[in-house]
C-alpha positions as CSV (number, residue, x, y, z in Angstrom):
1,X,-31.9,-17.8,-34.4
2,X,-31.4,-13.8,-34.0
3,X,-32.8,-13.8,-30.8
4,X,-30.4,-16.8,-29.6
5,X,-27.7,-14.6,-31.1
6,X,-28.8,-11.5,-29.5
7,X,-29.2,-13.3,-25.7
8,X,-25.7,-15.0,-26.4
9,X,-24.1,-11.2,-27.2
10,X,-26.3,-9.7,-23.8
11,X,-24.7,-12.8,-21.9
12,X,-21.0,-11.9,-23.3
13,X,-21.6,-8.1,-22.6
14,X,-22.8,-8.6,-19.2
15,X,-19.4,-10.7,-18.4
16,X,-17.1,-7.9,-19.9
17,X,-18.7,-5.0,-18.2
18,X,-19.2,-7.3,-14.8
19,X,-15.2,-7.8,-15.2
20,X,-14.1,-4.2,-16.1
21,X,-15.9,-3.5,-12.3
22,X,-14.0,-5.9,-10.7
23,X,-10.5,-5.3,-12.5
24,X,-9.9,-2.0,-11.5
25,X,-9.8,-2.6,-7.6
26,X,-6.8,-4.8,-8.4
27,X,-3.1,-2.7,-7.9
28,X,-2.8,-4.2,-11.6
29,X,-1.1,-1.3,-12.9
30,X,1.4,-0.8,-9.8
31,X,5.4,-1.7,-9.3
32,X,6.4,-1.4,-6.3
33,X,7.8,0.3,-2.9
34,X,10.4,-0.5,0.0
35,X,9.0,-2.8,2.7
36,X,12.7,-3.1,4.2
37,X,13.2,-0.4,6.4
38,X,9.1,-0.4,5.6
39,X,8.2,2.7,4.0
40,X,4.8,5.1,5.3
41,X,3.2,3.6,1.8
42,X,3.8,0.2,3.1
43,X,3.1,1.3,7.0
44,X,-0.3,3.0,5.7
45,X,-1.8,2.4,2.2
46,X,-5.1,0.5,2.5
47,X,-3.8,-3.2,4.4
48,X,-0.8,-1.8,5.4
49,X,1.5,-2.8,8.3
50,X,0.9,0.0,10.7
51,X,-2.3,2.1,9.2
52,X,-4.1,2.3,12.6
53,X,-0.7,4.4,13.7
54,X,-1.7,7.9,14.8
55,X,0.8,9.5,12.2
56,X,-1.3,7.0,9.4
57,X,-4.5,8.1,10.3
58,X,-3.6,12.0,10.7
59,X,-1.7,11.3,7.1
60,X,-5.6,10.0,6.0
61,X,-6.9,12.7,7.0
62,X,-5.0,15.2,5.6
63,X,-5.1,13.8,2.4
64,X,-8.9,13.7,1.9
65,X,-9.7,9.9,1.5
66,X,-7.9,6.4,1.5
67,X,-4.2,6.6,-0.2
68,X,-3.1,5.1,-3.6
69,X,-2.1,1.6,-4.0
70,X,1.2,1.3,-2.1
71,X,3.4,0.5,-4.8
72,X,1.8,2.8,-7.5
73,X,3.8,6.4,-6.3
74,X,5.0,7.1,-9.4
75,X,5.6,9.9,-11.9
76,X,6.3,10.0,-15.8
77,X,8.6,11.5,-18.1
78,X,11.2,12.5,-15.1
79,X,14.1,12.0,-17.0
80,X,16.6,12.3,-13.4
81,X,15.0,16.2,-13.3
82,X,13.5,15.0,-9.9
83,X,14.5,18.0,-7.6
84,X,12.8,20.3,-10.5
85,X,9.8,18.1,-10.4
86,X,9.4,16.9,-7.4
87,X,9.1,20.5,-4.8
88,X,11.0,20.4,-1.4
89,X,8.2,19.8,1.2
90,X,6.9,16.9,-1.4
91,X,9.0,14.7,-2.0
92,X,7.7,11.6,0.4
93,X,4.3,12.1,-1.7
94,X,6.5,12.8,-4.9
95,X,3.6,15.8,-5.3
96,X,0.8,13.4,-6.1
97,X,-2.6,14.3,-5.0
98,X,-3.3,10.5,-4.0
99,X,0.0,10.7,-1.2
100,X,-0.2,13.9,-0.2
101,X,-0.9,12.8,3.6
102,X,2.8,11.3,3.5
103,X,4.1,14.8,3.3
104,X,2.7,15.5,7.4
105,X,6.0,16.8,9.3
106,X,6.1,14.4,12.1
107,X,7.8,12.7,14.9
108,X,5.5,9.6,15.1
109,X,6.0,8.2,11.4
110,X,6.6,4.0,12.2
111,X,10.0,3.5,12.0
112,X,13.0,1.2,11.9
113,X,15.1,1.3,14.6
114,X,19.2,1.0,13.1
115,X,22.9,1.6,14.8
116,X,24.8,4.3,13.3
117,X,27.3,2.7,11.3
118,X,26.1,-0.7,10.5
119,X,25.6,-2.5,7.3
120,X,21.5,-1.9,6.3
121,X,19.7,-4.4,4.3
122,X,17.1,-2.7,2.0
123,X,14.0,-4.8,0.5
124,X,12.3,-2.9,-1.9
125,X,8.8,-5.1,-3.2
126,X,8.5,-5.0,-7.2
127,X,5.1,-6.6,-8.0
128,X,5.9,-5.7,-11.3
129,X,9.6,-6.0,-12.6
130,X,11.4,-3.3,-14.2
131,X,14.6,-2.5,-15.6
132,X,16.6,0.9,-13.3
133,X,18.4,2.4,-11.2
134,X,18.2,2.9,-7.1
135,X,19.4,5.7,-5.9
136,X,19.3,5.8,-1.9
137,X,19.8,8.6,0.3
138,X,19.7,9.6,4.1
139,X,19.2,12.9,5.4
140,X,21.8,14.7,7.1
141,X,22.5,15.1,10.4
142,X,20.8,17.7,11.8
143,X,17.8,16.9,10.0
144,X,14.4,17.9,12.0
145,X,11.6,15.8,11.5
146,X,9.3,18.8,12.5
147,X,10.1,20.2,9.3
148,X,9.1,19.5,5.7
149,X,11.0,17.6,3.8
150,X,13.5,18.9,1.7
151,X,16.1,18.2,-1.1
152,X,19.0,20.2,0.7
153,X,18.0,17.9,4.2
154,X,19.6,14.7,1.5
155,X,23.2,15.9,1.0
156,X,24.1,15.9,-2.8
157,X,24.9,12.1,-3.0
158,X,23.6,8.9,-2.2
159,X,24.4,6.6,0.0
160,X,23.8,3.9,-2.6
161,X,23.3,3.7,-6.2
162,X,22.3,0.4,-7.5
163,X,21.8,-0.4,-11.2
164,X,19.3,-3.6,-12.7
165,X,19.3,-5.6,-8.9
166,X,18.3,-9.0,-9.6
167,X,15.0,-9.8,-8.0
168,X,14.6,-12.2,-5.2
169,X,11.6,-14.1,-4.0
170,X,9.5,-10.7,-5.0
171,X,11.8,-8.0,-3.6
172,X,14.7,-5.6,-5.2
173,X,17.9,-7.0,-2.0
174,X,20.1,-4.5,-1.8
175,X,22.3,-3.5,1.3
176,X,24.1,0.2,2.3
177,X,26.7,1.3,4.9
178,X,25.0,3.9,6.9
179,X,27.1,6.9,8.2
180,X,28.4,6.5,12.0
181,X,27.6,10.3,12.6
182,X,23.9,10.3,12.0
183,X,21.9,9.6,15.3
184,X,18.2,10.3,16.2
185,X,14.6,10.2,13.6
186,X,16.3,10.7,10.0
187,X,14.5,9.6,6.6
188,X,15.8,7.3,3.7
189,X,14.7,8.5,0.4
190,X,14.4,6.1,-2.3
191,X,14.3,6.9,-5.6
192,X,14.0,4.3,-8.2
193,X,14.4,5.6,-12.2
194,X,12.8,2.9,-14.0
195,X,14.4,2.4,-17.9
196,X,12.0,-0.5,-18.9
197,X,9.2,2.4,-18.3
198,X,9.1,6.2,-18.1
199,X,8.3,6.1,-14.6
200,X,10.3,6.9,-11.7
201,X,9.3,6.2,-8.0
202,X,9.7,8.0,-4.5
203,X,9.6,6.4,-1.3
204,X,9.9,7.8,2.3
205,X,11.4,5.3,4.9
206,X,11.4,6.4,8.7
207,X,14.6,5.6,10.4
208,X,15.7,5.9,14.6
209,X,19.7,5.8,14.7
210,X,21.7,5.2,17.9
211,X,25.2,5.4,18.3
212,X,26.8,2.0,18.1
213,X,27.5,2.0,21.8
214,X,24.0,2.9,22.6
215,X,22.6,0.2,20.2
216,X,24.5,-2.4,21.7
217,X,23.7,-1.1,25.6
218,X,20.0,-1.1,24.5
219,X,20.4,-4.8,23.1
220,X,22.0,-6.4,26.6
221,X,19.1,-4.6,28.5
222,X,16.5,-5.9,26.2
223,X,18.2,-9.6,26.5
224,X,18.8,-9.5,30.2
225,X,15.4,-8.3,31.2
226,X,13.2,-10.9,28.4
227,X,14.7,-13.8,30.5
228,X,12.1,-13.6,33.6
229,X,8.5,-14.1,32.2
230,X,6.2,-11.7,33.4
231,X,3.0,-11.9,34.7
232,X,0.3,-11.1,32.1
233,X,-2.1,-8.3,33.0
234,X,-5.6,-10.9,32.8
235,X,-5.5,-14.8,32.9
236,X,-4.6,-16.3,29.5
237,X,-6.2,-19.8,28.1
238,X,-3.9,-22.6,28.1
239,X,-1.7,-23.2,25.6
240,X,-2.3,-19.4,24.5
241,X,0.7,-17.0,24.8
242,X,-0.4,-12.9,26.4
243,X,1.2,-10.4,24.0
244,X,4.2,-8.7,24.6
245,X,1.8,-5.6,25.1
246,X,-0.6,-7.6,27.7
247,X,2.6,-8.5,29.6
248,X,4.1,-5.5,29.2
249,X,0.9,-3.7,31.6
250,X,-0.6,-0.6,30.7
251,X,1.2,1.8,28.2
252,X,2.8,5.1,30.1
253,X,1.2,8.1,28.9
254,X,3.3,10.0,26.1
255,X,5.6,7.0,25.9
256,X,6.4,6.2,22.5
257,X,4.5,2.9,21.2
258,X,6.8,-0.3,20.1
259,X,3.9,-1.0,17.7
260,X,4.7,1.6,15.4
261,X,9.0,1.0,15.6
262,X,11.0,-2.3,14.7
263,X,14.4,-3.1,15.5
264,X,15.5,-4.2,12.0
265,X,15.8,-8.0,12.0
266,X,17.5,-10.5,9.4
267,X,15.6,-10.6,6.1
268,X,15.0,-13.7,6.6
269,X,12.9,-13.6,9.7
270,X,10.8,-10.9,8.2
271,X,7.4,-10.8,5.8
272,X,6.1,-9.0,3.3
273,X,2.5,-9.2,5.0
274,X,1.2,-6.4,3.2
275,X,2.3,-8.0,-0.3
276,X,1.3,-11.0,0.6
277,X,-2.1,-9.8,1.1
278,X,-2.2,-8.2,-2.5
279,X,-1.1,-10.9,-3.9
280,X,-3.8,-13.1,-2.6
281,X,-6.2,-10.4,-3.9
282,X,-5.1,-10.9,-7.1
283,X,-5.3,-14.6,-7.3
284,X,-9.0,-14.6,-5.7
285,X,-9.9,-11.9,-8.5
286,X,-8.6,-14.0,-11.3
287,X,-10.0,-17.5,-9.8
288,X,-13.1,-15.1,-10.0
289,X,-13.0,-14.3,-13.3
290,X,-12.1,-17.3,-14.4
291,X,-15.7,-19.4,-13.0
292,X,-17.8,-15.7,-14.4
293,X,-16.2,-16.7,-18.0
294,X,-16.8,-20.4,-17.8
295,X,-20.5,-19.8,-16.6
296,X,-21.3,-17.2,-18.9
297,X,-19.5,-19.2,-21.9
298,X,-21.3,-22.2,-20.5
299,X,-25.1,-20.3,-20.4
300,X,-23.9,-19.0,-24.0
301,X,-23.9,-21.6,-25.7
302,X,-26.6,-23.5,-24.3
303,X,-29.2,-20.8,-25.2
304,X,-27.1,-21.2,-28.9
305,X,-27.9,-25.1,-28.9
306,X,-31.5,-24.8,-27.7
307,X,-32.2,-22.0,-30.6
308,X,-31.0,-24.8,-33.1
309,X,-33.0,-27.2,-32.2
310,X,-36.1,-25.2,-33.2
């Protein structure tokens, strides 16, 4: 009977330390991040949207190995003293070892293209919920991208405060009014003060501005010229449709890549692929754990019922 007991406690000791190895790869411990203008965690963090990007991979390698979870760039105990914590030249990283590739000074970061002006729609993914307060800037004009990034490039106020947002289909929805004078690569800086926690979050999200009149001469060219199909560069299957970089031709040398910039479209039309990925992560990882229990419950206590028949 002691030797049933003893298997029975191996069999239940094996399961535990088998899940503790398999918990840990799960973000189970992370909150969130925007995805709406998409932020360089989102663009970069292992799955992201845009981490083959040259400014992802050069972020990589400068900081030493794959980043933290996308939604996990966080700090305790802030309190609001963020420009005494957080150092100008690290605030995208928000000085954490694991983001410190986010800090590059670059013109290549993926982007959201925006007009100057207009209303912005901001979708920031909470995979777990929390009680705070946004507070949303935008550097000032003037800002150079070939610089670090500092607290005096973010003007003394917001653009947006937002207290306790509800959350929506897994996202923080908020919107802001962005300033008609700001034109060319700028940055929005979120920071999120948690209250339900003492954590508070930092998020870099890469933004292209054009002057309303611009914006609106870029969209008529972009309509008039996607009416004619165009030739694909090699023959296509039937039924299969040549991607806009296929039909496009070759890519100019030096020319900026559309892969790694957006014009921001409708909420509605867009998806949280990254997210989605996690999330499916996290179901497969419990459905895991669930069958490992069951058969090592299952092996338990037949081992238990063979020792009493003897």
């Amino acid at each position: 009977m002691t030797a049933v007991r003893r298997t029975v406690a191996l069999v239940l000791a094996g399961g535990i330390a088998m899940a503790a190895t398999i918990l840990p790869a799960a973000p189970a411990l992370a909150h969130g991040a925007p995805t709406q203008p998409i932020s360089r965690t989102a663009a970069c963090a292992t799955g992201g949207e845009q981490e083959g990007s040259a400014a992802c991979r050069a972020a990589r390698a400068a900081n030493g190995g794959p980043f933290g979870t996308f939604d996990n760039l966080r700090l305790p105990n802030v309190n609001g003293r963020d420009t005494e914590v957080v150092p100008d030249g690290s605030l995208c990283s928000g000085d954490l070892p694991d983001f410190q590739g986010l800090d590059l000074a670059r013109t290549d970061w993926p982007s959201t293209k925006l007009a100057a002006g207009s209303t912005l729609a901001i979708r920031y993914r909470g995979t777990i919920p929390h009680r705070g307060t946004f507070r949303v800037y935008l550097t000032k004009q003037g800002y150079d991208p070939k610089q670090p990034l500092g607290w005096d490039d973010l003007g003394s106020k917001p653009i947006l405060t937002v207290q306790d947002p509800p959350l929506t289909d897994g996202s923080y929805r908020m919107s802001a009014k962005l300033p008609k004078d700001r034109t060319g690569r700028h940055v929005l800086y979120t920071v999120w003060q948690t209250s339900s926690t003492p954590d508070t979050y930092y998020s870099c999200s890469d933004l292209q501005l054009k002057a309303p009149a611009a914006a609106a001469a870029t969209t008529r060219a972009a309509e008039a010229t996607s009416s004619p199909k165009p030739k694909a560069s090699r023959s296509v299957e039937p039924g299969v449709v040549a991607s806009p970089q296929e039909a496009a031709g070759p890519a100019v040398a030096g020319a900026p890549q559309e892969s790694e910039e957006t014009w921001l479209r409708p909420a509605s039309a867009q998806s949280d692929g990254t997210q989605d990925r996690v999330a499916l992560g996290h179901q497969i990882i419990i459905a895991a754990l669930i069958v490992i229990a069951g058969v090592l419950a299952g092996a338990g206590f037949k081992r238990l019922r063979a020792g009493r028949r003897y």
